[in-house]
C-alpha angles and dihedrals in degrees: 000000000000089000093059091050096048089048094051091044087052083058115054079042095059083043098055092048088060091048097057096043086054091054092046098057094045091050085054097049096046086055089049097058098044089046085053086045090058094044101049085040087058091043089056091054102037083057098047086051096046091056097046084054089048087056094050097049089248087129138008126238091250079055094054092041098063088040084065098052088258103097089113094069104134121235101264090057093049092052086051097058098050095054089056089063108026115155136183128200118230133199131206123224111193125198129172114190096170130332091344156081137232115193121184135182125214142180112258096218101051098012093235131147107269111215139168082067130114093216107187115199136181125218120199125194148098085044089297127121112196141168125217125188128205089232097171085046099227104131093260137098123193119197113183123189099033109166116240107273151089114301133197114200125188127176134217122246099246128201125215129174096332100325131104107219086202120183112202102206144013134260141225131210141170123237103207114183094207115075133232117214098220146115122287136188117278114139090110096053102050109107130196119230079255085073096046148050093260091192095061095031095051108052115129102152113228121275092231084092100050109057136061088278099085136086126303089241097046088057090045085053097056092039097053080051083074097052147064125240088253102062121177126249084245088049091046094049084045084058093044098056093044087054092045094053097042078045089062095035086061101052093056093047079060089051094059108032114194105356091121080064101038094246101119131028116241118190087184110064095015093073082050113129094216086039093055094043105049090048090041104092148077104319122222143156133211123216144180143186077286077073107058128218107328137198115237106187090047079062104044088055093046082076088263110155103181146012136206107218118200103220092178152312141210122274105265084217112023092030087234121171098235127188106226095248082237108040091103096050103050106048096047086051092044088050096035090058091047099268121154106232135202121172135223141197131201103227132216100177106150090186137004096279087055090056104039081062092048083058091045102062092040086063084044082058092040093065114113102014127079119221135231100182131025152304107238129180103216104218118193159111109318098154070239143126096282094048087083105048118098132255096258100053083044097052089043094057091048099053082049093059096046107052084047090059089045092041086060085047112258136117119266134209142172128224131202143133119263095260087050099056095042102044109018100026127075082221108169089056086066085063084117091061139047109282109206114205125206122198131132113219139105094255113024102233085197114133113148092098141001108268119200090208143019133219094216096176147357096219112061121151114222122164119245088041117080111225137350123001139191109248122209131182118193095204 
């Protein structure tokens, strides 16, 4: 009997032991649970504020890393890490020269054009949401035909090759539809022939072809441009007489062959009276890179009183804004010799934004140097984008460049061949400004309008230049 009862003691007792060991260990494990809670919870928290702080400057992300036990990474890794993430801040730059709008994106840190880059912005305004990309990668998005208003532009972060372009705001612009004739921003815009085909950008056709000193079939060939198939009788005596008296001009050019160059002497017309007034004047010569080094001082002293210096032109393909590679050059060593300068630039507007561009990089180029002479736009034949435009859109550019030029204070001046101011220039509206005439003949035959100076020749000899020159005489 005792034996049962101190079995079944032993029993509940054994029991009991487990039952408070059970309870033990899940009391354990509960506390366990809640401590690592509480741990992750403030982790959570620690790491949102650390990265708050990183945002604020408060630490720096070297701070942050030896907080965190991996202040030993070695450099490479490091090195690593950042080009994974690389990111460069952008800014945007807005104009707005008429109905339209220039957006360019630059590097925060040197202000230059970024490119190789397909930059996709979104312009908001005028209830219209619509999106531009820079498709030929060059920094710079043109966007013609923009309604007058407020805009709101904002570009897209873009990724290339491993690193982020990021702009960090937005920028506003007005649209206005009326036009001032003033200077804008370009320098960032001006390239050098480095950055171009020269070959498809420089390619002003000589002027040889475009004055009355050409063939009588060339000239034929302009003047039939103006008329239909069916010409009247009055139209067809009209082109009689023109072909009789270019008929005559020419026999007595042949009379006197090379005295428009100095070459040979002429009694004849050289006791001319229109002969000797229209040569009778200030000499001068206009050059460009097409001239070579020259040497200023061997010209001064060959009795030349002025020069013409080409400082750049448009593309005559792309449209690009280009630095003659001698500008520079020329007018500190003119100046320099006691030349008195004036500039010019061909011209490829193909409306009055254009234009007003074309002015706005020739008063970049102007910084610094003081004129004597002139600032001219040199409109002619390029087999280019402006050859097709009318006479209207032509002559309006031009006027645009060139009350730009006089609004910044300068002279201002405009330069063609004879065909070109007669037939594809509204001439006798640029009444206000120089007109330069260029025509080479012993006697210009010119008469629509007055000209201040005439091109005689291409193909002047002046010591100091190598080869052929442009000659020029003010009377």
């Amino acid at each position: 009997m005792f034996k049962k009862i101190f079995i079944v003691l032993t029993a509940v007792i054994g029991i009991l032991i487990i039952l408070l060991i059970a309870g033990f260990l899940f009391n354990s494990s509960k506390d366990s649970s809640e401590a690592a809670a509480e741990t992750s919870s403030s982790s959570i928290f620690e790491e949102v504020s650390n990265l708050e702080a990183l945002e604020l400057g408060i630490i720096d992300g070297q701070q942050l890393r030896e907080q965190n036990g991996i202040s030993d990474i070695d450099d490479e890794n490091i090195d690593n890490e950042n080009e994974a993430v690389k990111s460069v801040n952008v800014v945007m730059t807005l104009r707005s020269v008429q109905d339209d709008i220039k957006i360019k994106i630059l590097n925060s840190e040197n202000s230059e054009l970024v490119s190789n880059v397909g930059f996709e912005v979104t312009v908001k305004g005028n209830d219209k949401t619509l999106t531009y990309t820079d498709t030929d990668k060059d920094g710079v998005i043109y966007i013609s035909y923009v309604e007058a208003g407020d805009y709101t532009v904002f570009l897209s972060d873009a990724t290339v090759d491993g690193t982020t372009y990021v702009c960090s705001k937005s920028e506003i612009i007005t649209v206005s539809d009326s036009i001032e004739y003033t200077k804008i921003d370009v320098k960032d815009e001006i390239k050098t022939e480095a950055e171009v085909n020269v070959d498809e950008e420089d390619t002003k056709v000589q002027d040889v072809d475009e004055t009355t000193d050409v063939t009588q079939s060339e000239a034929d060939s302009e003047v039939e441009e103006s008329y239909d198939e069916d010409i009247s009788e009055d139209a067809e005596d009209l082109l009689a007489q023109i072909e009789a008296d270019t008929a005559a001009e020419e026999n007595a050019k042949k009379a006197v062959t090379g005295a428009s160059s100095g070459t040979v002497s002429a009694p004849a017309i050289a006791s001319d009276p229109q002969y000797v007034a229209s040569h009778s004047g200030t000499r001068g010569i206009d050059v460009s890179k097409h001239n070579g080094s020259i040497d200023w001082n061997a010209v001064k002293a060959s009795g030349i009183n002025f020069a013409i210096i080409r400082c750049g032109y448009r593309g005559s393909t792309s449209g690009a804004l280009i630095v003659d590679p001698y500008y520079y050059s020329n007018i500190s060593g003119a100046q320099a010799a006691g030349i008195n300068v004036g500039v010019y630039f061909f011209s490829q507007a193909i409306n009055e934004t254009e234009a007003v561009e074309e002015a706005s990089m020739v008063l970049e180029l102007l910084n610094g140097y003081s004129l004597q002479m002139p600032v001219y736009i040199d409109v002619e034949k390029s087999n280019g984008r402006a050859d097709s435009i009318s006479v209207e859109e032509r002559s309006a550019a031009a006027h645009a460049f060139l009350t730009t030029i006089s609004n910044a204070g300068y002279t201002g001046g405009i330069y063609s061949n004879k065909l070109w101011f007669e037939n594809r220039i509204n001439t006798a509206s640029f009444t206000n400004y120089k007109i330069w005439l260029a025509q080479y003949v012993d006697i210009p035959t010119y008469s629509a309008t007055r000209y201040d100076m005439w091109q005689y020749t291409s193909k002047g000899s002046v010591g100091g230049i190598s080869g052929n020159v442009d000659m020029n005489v003010i009377n």
